[in-house]
C-alpha positions in Angstrom: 108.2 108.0 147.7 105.3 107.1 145.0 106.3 104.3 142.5 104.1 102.2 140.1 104.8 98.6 138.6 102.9 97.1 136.4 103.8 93.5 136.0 102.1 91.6 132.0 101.1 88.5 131.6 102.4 85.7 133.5 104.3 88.2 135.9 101.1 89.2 137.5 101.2 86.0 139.7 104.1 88.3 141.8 101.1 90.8 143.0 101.0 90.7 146.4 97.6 88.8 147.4 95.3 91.5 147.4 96.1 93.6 144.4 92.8 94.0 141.8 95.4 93.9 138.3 92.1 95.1 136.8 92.6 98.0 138.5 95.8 99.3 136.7 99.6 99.5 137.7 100.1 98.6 141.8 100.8 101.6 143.3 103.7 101.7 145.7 105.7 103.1 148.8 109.4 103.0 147.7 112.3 104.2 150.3 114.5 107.0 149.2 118.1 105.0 147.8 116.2 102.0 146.7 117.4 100.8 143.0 115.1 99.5 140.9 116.4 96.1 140.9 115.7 96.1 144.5 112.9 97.0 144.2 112.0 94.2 141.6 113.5 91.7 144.3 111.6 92.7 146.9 108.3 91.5 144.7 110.1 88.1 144.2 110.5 88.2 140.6 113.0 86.2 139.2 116.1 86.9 137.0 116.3 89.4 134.5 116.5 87.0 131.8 113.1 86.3 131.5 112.1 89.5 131.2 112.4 93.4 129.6 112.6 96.3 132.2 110.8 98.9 131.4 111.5 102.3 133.4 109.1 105.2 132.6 109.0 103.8 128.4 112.7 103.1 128.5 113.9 99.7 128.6 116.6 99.3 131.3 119.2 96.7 130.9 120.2 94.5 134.3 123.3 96.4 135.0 121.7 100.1 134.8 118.2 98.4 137.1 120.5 97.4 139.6 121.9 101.8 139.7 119.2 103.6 138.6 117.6 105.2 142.0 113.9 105.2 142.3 112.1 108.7 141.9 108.8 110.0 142.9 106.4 109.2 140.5 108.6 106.7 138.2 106.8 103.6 136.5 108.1 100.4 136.2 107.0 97.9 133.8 108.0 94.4 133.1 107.1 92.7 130.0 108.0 88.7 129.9 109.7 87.7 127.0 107.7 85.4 124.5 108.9 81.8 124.0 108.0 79.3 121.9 109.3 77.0 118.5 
C-alpha cells in the first residue's frame, strides 16, 4: 500500500539518499500489517521522545504508533520538538 511521510526540520537527514524534500512528503510502499511505528523504525528515526507523531492531522502518542496499522493513502508527519533555554 501507498503511504506518505513527511519528516520537518532536522528529521529530514533520515531521507533515504536520493529523496528531493523539495519535492513534498516521500512517497512510500508500505506492507499490509505494518504499524506505524514500524514503519518509522524502518527510516532509522530515533525515539519518540524527540518528536510529535502526526497521523493524517492527528497526533499519535508512542503506544497507539506502535498499533495503529498503516492504510492506503495515510500521511505521516513528524514534527521535532523545539529545545532551547
Amino acid at each position: 500500500m501507498q503511504v506518505s511521510i513527511n519528516l520537518i526540520g532536522i528529521l529530514q537527514e533520515y531521507y533515504p539518499d536520493a529523496v528531493d524534500t523539495a519535492a513534498g512528503p516521500l512517497a512510500r510502499e508500505a506492507a499490509a500489517g505494518t504499524t506505524v511505528r514500524a514503519l518509522i523504525s524502518e527510516l532509522g528515526v530515533p525515539n519518540e521522545d524527540e518528536y510529535f507523531i502526526m497521523l493524517n492531522g492527528d497526533r499519535l502518542d508512542d503506544a497507539t504508533a506502535s498499533a495503529r496499522v498503516l492504510e492506503e493513502n495515510d500521511a505521516i508527519v513528524l514534527v521535532p520538538v523545539i529545545k532551547g533555554g
